[in-house]
PyMOL Python script that loads the backbone (N, CA, C, O; Angstrom):
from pymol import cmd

cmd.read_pdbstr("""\
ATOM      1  N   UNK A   1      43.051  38.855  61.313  1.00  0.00           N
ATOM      2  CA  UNK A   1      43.324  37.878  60.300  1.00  0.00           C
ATOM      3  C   UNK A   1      44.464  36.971  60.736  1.00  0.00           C
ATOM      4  O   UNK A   1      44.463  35.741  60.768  1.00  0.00           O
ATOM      5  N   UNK A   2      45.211  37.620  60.988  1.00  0.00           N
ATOM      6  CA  UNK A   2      46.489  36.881  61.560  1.00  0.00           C
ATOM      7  C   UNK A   2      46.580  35.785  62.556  1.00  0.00           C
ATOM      8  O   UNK A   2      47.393  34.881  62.364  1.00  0.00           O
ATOM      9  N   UNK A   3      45.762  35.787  63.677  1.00  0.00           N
ATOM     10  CA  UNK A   3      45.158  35.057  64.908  1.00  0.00           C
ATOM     11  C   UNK A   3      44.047  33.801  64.011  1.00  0.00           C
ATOM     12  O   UNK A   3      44.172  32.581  64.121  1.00  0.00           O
ATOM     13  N   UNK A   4      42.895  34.589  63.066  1.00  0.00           N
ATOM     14  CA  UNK A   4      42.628  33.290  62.615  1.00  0.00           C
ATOM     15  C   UNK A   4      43.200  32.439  61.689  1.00  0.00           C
ATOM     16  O   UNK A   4      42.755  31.299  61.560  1.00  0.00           O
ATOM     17  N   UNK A   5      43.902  32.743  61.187  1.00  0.00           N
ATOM     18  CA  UNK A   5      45.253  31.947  60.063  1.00  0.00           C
ATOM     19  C   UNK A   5      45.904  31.291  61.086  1.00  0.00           C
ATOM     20  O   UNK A   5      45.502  30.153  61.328  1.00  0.00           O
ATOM     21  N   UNK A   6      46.850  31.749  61.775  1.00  0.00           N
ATOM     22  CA  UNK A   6      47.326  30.920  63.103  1.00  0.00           C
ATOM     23  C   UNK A   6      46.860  29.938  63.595  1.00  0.00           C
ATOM     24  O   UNK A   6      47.433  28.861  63.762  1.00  0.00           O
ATOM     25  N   UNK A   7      45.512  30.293  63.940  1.00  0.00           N
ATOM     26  CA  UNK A   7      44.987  29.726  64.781  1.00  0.00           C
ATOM     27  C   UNK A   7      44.174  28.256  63.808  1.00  0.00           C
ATOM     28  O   UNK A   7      44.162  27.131  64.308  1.00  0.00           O
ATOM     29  N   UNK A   8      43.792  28.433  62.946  1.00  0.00           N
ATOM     30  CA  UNK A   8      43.878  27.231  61.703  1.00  0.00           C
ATOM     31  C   UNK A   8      45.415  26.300  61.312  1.00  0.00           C
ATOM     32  O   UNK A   8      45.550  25.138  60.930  1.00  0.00           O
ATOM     33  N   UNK A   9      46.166  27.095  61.522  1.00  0.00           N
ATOM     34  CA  UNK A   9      47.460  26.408  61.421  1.00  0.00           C
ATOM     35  C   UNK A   9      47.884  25.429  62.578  1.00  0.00           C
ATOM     36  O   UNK A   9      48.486  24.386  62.324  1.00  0.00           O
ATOM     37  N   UNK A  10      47.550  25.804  63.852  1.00  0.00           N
ATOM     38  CA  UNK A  10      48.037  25.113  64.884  1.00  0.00           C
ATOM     39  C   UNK A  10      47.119  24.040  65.022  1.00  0.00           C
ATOM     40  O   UNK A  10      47.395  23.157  65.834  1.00  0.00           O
ATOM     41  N   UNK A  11      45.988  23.967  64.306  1.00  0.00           N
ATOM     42  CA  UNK A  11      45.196  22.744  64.679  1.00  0.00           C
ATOM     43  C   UNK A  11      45.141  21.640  63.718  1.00  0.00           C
ATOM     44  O   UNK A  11      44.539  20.567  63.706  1.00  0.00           O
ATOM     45  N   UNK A  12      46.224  22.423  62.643  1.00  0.00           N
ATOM     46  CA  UNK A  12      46.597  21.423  61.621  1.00  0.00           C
ATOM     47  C   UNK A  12      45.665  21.695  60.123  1.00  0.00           C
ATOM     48  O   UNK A  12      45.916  21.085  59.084  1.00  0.00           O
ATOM     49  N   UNK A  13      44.852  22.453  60.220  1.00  0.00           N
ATOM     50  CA  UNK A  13      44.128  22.967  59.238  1.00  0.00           C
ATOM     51  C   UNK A  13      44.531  24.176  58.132  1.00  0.00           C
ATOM     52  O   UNK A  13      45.541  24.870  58.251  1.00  0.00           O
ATOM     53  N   UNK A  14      43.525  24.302  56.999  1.00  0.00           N
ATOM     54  CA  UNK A  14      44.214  25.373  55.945  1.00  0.00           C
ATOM     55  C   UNK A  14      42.490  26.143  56.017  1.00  0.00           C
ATOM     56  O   UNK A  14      41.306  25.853  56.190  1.00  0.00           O
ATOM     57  N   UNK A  15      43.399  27.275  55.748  1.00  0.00           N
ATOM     58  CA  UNK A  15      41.882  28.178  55.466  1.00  0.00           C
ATOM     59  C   UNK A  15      41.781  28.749  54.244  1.00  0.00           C
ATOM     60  O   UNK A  15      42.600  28.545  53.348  1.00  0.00           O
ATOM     61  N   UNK A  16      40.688  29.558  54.131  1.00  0.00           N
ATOM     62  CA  UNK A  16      40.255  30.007  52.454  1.00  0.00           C
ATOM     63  C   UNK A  16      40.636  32.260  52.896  1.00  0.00           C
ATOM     64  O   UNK A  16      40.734  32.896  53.945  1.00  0.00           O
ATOM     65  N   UNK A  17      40.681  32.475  52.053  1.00  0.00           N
ATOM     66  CA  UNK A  17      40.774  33.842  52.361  1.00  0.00           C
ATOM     67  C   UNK A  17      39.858  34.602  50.756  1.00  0.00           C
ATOM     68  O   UNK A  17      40.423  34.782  49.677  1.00  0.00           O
ATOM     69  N   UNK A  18      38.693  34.854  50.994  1.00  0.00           N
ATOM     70  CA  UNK A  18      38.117  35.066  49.781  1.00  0.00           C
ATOM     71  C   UNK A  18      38.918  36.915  49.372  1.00  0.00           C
ATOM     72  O   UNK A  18      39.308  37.721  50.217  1.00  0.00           O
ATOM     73  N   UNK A  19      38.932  37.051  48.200  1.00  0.00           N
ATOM     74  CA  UNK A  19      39.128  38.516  47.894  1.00  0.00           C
ATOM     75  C   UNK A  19      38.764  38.573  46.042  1.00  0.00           C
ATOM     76  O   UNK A  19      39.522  38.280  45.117  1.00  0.00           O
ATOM     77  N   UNK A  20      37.566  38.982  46.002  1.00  0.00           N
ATOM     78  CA  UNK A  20      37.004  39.037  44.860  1.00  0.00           C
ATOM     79  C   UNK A  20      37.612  40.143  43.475  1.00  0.00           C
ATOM     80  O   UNK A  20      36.888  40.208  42.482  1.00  0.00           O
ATOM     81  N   UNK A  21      38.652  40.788  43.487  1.00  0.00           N
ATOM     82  CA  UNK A  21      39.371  41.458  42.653  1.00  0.00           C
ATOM     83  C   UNK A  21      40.409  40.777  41.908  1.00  0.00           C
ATOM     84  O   UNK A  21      41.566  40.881  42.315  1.00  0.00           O
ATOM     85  N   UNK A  22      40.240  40.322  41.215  1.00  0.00           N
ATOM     86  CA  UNK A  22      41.629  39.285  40.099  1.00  0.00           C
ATOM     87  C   UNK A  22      42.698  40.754  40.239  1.00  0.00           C
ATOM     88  O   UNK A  22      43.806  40.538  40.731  1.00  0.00           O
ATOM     89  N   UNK A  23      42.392  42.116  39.841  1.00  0.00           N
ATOM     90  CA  UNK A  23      43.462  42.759  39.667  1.00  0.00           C
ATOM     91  C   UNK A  23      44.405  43.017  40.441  1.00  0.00           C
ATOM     92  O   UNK A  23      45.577  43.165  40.094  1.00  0.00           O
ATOM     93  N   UNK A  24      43.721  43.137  42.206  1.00  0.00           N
ATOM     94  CA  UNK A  24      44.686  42.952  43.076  1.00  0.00           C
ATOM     95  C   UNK A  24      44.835  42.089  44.103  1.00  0.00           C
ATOM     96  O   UNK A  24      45.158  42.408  45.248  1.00  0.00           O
ATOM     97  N   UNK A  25      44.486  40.447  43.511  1.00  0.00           N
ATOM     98  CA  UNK A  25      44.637  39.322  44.552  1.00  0.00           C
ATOM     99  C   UNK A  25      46.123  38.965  44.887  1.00  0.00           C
ATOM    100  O   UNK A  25      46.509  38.449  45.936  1.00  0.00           O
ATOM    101  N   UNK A  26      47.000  39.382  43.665  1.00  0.00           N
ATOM    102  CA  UNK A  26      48.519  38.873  44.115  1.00  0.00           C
ATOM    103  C   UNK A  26      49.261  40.208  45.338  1.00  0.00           C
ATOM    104  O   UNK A  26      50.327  40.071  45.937  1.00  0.00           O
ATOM    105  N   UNK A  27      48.388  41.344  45.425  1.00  0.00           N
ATOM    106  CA  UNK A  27      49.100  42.368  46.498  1.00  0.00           C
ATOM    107  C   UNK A  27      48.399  41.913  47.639  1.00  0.00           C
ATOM    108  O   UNK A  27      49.046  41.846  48.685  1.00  0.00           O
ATOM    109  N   UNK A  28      46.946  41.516  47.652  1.00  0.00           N
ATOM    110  CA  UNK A  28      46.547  40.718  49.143  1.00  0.00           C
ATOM    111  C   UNK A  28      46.933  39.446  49.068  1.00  0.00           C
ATOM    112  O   UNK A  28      45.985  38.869  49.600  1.00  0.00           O
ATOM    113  N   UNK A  29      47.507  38.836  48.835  1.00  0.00           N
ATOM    114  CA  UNK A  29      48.027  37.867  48.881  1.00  0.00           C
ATOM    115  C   UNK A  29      49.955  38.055  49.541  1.00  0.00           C
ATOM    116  O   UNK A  29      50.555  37.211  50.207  1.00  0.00           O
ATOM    117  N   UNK A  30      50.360  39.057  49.188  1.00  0.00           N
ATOM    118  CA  UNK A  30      51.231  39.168  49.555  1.00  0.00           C
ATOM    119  C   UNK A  30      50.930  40.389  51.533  1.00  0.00           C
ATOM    120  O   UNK A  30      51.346  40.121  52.660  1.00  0.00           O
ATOM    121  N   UNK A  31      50.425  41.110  51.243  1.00  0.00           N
ATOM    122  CA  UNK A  31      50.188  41.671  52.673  1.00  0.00           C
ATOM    123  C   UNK A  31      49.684  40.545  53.298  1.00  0.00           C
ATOM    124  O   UNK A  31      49.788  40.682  54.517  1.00  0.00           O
ATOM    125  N   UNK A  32      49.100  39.317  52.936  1.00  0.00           N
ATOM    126  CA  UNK A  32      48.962  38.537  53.650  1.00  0.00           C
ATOM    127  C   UNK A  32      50.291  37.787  54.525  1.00  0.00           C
ATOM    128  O   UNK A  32      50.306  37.682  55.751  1.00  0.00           O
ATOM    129  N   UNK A  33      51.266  37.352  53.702  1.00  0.00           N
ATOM    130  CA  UNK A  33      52.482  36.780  53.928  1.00  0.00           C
ATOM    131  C   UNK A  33      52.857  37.740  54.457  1.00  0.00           C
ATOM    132  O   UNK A  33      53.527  37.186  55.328  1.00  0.00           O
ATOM    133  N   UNK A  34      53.030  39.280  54.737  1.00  0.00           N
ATOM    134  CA  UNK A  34      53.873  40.032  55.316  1.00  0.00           C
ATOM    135  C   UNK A  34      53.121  39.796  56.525  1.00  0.00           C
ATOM    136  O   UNK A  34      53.914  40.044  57.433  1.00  0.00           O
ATOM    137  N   UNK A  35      51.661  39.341  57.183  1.00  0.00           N
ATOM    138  CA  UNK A  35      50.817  39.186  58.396  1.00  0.00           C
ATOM    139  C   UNK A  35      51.257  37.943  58.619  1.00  0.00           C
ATOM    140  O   UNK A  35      51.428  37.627  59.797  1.00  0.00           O
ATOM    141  N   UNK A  36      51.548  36.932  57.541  1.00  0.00           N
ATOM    142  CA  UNK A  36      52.024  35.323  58.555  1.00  0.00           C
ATOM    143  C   UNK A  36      53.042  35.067  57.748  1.00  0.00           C
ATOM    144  O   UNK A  36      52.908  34.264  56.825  1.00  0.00           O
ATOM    145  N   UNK A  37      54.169  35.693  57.975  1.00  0.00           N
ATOM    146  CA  UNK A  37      55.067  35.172  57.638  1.00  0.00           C
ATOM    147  C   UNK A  37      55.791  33.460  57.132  1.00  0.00           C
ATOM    148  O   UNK A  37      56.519  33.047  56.230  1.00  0.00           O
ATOM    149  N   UNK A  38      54.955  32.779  58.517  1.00  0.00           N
ATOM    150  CA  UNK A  38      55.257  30.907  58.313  1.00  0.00           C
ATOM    151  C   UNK A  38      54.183  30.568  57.433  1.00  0.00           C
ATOM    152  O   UNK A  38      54.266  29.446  56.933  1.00  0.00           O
ATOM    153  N   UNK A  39      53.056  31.363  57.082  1.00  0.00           N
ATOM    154  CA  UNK A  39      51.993  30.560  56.437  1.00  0.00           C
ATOM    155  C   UNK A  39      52.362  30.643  55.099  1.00  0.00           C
ATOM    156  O   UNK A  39      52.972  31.615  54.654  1.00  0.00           O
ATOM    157  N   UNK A  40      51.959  29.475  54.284  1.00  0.00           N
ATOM    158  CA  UNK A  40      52.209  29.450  52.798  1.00  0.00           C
ATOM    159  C   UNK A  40      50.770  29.610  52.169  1.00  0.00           C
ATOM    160  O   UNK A  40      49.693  29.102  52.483  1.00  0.00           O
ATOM    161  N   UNK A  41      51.239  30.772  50.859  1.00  0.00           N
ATOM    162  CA  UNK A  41      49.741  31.254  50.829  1.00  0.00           C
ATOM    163  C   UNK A  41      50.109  30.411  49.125  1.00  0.00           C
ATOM    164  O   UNK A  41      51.175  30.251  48.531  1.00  0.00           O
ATOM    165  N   UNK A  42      48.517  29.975  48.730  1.00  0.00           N
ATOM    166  CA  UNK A  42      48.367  29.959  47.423  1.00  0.00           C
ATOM    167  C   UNK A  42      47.261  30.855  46.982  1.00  0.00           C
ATOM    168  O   UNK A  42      46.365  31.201  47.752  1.00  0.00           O
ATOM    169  N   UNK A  43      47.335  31.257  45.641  1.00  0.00           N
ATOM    170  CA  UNK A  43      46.426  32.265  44.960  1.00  0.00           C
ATOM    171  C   UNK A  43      45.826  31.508  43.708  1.00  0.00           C
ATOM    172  O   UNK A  43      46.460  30.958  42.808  1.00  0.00           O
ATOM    173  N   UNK A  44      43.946  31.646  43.916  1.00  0.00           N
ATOM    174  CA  UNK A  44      43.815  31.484  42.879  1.00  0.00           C
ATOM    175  C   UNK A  44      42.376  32.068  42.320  1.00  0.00           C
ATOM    176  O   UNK A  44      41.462  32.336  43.100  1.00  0.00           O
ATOM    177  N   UNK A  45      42.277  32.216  41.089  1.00  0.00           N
ATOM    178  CA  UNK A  45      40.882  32.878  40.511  1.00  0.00           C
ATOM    179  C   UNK A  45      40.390  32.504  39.276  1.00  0.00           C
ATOM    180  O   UNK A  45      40.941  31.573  38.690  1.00  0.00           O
ATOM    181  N   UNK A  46      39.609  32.974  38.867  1.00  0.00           N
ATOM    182  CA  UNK A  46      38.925  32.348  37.386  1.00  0.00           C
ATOM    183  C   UNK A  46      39.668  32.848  35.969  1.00  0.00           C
ATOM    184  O   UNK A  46      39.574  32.257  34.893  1.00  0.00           O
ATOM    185  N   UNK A  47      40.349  33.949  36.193  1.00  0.00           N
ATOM    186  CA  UNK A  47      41.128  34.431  34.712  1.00  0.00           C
ATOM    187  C   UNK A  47      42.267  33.267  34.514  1.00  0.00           C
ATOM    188  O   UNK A  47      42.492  33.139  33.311  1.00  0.00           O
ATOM    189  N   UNK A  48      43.140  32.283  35.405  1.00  0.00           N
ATOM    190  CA  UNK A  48      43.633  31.771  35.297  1.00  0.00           C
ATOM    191  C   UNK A  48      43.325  30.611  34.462  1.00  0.00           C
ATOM    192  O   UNK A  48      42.157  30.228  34.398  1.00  0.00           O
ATOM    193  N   UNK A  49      44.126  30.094  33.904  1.00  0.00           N
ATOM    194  CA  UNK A  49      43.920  28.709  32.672  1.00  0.00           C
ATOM    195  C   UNK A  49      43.747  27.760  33.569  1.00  0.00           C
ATOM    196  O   UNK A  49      44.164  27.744  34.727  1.00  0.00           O
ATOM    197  N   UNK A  50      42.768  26.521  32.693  1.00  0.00           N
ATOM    198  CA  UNK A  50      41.999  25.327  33.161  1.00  0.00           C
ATOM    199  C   UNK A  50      43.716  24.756  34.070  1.00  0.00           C
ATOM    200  O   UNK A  50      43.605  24.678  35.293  1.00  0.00           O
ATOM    201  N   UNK A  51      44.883  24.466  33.586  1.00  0.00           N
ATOM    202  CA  UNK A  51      45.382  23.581  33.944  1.00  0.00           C
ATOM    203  C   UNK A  51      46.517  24.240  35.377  1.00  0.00           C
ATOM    204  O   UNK A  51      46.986  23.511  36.250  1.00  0.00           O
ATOM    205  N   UNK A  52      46.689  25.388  35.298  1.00  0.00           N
ATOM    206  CA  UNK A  52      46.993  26.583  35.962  1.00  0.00           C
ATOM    207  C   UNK A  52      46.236  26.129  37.383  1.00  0.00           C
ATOM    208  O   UNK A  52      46.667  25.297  38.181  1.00  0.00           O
ATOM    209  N   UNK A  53      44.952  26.919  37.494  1.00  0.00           N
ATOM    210  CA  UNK A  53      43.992  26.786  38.002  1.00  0.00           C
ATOM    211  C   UNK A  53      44.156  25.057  39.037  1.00  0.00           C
ATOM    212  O   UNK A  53      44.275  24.615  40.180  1.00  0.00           O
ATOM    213  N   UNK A  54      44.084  24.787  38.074  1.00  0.00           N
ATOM    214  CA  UNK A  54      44.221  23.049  38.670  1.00  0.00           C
ATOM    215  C   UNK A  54      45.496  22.385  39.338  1.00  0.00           C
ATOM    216  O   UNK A  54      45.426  21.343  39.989  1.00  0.00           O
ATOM    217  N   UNK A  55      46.517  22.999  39.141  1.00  0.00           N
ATOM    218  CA  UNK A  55      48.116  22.860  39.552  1.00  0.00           C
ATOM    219  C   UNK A  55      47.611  23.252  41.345  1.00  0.00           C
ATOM    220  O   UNK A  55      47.580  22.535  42.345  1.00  0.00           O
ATOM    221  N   UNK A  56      47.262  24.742  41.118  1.00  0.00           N
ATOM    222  CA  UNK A  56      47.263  25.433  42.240  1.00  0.00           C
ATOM    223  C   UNK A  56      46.523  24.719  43.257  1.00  0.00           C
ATOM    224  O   UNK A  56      47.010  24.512  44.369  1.00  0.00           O
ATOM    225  N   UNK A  57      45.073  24.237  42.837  1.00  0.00           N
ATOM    226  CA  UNK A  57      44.214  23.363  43.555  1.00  0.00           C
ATOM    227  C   UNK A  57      44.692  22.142  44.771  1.00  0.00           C
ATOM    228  O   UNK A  57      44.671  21.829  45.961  1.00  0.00           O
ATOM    229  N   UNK A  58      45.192  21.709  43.163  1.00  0.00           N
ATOM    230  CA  UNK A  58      45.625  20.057  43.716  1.00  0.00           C
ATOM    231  C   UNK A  58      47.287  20.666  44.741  1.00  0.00           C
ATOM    232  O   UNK A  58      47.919  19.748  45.262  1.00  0.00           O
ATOM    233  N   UNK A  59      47.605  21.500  44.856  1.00  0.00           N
ATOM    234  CA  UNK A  59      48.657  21.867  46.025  1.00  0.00           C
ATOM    235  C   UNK A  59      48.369  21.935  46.741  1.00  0.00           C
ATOM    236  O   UNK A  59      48.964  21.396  47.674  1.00  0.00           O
ATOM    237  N   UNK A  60      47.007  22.775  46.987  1.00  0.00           N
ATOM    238  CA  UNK A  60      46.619  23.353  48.189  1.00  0.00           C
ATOM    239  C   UNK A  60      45.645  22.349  48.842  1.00  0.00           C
ATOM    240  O   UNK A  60      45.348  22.484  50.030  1.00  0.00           O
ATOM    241  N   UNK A  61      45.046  21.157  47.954  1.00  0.00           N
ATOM    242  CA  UNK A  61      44.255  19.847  48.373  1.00  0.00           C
ATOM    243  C   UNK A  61      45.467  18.871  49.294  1.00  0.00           C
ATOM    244  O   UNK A  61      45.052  18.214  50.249  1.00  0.00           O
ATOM    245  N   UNK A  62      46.857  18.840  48.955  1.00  0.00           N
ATOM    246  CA  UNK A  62      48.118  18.284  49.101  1.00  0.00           C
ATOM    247  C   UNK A  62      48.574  18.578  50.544  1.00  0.00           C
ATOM    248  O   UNK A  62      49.106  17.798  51.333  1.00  0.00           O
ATOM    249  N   UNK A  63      48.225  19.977  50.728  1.00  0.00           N
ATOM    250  CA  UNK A  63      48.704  20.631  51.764  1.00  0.00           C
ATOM    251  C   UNK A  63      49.817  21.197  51.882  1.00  0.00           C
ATOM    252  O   UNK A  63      50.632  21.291  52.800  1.00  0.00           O
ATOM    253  N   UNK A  64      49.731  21.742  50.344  1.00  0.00           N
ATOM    254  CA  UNK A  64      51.259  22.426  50.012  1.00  0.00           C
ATOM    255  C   UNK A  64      51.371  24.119  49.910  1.00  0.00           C
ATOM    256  O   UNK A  64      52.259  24.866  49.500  1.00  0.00           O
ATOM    257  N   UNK A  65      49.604  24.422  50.669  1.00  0.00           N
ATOM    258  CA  UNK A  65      49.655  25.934  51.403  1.00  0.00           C
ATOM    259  C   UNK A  65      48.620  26.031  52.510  1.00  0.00           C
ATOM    260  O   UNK A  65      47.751  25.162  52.586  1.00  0.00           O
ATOM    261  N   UNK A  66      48.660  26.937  53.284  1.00  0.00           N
ATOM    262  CA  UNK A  66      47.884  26.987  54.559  1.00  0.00           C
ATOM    263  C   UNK A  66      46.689  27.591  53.961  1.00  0.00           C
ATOM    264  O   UNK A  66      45.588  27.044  54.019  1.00  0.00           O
ATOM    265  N   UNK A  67      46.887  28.643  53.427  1.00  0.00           N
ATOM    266  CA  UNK A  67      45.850  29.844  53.002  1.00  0.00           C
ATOM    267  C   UNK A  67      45.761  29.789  51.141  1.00  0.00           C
ATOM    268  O   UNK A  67      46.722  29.975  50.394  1.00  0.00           O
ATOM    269  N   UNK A  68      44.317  29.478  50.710  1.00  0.00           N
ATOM    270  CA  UNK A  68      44.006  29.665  49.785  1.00  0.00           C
ATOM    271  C   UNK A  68      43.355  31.415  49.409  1.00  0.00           C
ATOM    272  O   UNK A  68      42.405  31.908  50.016  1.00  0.00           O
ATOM    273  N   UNK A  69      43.884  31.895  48.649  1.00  0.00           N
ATOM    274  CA  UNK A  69      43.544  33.323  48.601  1.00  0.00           C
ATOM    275  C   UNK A  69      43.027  33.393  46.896  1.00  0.00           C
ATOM    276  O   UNK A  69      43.711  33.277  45.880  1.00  0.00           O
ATOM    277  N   UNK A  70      41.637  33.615  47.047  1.00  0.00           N
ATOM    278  CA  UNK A  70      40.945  33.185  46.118  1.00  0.00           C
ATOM    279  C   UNK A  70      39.623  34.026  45.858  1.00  0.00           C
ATOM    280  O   UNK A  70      38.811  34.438  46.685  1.00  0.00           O
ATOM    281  N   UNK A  71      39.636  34.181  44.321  1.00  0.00           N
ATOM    282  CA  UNK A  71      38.068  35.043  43.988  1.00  0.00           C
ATOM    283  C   UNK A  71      36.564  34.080  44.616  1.00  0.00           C
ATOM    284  O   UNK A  71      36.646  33.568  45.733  1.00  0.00           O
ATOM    285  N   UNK A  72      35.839  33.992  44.150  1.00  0.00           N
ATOM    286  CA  UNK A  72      34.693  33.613  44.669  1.00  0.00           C
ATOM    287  C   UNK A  72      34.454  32.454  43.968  1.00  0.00           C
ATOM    288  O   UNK A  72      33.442  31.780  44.166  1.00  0.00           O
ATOM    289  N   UNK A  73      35.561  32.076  42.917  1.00  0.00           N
ATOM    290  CA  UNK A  73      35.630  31.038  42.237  1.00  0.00           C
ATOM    291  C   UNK A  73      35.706  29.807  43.576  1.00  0.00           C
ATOM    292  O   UNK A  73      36.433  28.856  43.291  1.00  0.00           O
ATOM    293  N   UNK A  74      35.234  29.760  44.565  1.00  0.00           N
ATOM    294  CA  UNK A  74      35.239  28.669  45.640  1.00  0.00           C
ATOM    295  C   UNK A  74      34.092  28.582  45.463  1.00  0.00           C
ATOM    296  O   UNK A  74      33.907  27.365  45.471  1.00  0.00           O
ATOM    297  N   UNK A  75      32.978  29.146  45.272  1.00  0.00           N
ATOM    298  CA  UNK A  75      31.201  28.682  45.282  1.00  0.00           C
ATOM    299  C   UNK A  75      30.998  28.347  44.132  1.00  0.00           C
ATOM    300  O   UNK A  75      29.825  27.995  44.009  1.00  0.00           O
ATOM    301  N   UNK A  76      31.939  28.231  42.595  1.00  0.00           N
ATOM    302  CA  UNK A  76      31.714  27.365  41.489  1.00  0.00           C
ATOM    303  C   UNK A  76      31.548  25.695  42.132  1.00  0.00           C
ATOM    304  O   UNK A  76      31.622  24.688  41.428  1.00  0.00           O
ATOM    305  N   UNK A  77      31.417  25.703  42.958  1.00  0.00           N
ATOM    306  CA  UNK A  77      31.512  24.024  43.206  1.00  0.00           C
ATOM    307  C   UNK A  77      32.850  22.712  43.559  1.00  0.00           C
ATOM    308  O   UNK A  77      32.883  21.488  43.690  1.00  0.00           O
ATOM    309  N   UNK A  78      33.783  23.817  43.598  1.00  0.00           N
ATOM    310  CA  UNK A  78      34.956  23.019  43.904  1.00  0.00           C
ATOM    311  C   UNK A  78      34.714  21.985  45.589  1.00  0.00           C
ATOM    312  O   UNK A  78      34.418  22.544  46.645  1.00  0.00           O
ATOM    313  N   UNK A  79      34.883  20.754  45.485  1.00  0.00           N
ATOM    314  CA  UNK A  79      34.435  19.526  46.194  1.00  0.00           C
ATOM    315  C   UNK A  79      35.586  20.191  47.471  1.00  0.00           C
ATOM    316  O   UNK A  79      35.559  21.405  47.273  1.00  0.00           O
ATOM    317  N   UNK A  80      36.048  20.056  48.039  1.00  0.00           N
ATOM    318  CA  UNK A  80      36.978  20.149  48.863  1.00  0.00           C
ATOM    319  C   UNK A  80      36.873  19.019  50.153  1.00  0.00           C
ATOM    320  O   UNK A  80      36.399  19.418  51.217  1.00  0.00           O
ATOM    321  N   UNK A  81      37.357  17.511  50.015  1.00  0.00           N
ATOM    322  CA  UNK A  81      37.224  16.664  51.110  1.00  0.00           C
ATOM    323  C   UNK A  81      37.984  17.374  51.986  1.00  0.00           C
ATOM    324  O   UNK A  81      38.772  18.224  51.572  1.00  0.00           O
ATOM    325  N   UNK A  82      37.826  17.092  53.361  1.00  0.00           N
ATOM    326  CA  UNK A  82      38.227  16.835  54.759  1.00  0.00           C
ATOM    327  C   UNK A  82      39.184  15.602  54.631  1.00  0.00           C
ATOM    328  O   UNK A  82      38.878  14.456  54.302  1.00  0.00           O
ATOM    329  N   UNK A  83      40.444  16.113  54.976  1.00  0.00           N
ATOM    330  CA  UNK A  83      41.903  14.932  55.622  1.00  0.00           C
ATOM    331  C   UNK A  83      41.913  14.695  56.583  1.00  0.00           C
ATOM    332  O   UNK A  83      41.442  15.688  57.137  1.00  0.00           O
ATOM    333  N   UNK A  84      42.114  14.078  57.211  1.00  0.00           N
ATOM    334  CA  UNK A  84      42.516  13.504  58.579  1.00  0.00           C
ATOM    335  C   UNK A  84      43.906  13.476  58.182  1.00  0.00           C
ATOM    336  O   UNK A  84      44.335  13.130  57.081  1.00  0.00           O
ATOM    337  N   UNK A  85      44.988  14.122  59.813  1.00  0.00           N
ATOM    338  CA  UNK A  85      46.108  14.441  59.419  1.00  0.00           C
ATOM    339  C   UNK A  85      46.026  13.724  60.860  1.00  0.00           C
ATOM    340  O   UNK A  85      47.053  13.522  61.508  1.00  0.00           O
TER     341      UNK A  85
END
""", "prot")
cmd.dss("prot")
cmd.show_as("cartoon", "prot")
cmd.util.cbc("prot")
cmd.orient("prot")
């Protein structure tokens, strides 16, 4: 995991990290950060509120985390353009 997070980071890219348990996405989310320390992780899933939910999004659309760590709420249809950086 660590090598491909990295290895998304150095090319200027963010990756998705699916983990389908709302109850324990904030402890993989954190063993994640203890594996990349420089990477900034955001967390997000469907129990979370519409505007919640949407804060987190539009950060991680911003590029204000490397790693999205997220229920499966990514195949609801969320658009996700491509940046050119």
């Amino acid at each position: 995991m660590r090598r491909s997070i990295e290895r998304e980071r150095e090319r200027g890219g963010q990756a998705f990290f699916l983990h389908n348990r709302v109850e324990s996405i904030q402890e993989t989310a954190e063993r994640l950060r203890a594996l990349c320390p420089g990477a900034r992780m955001a967390v997000a899933h469907g129990q979370m509120g519409d505007g919640e939910l949407e804060a987190v999004m539009m950060d991680y659309l911003r590029g204000g985390a490397d790693v999205l760590v997220c229920t499966s709420i990514i195949e609801s249809g969320i658009d996700i353009p491509q940046r050119t950086r």
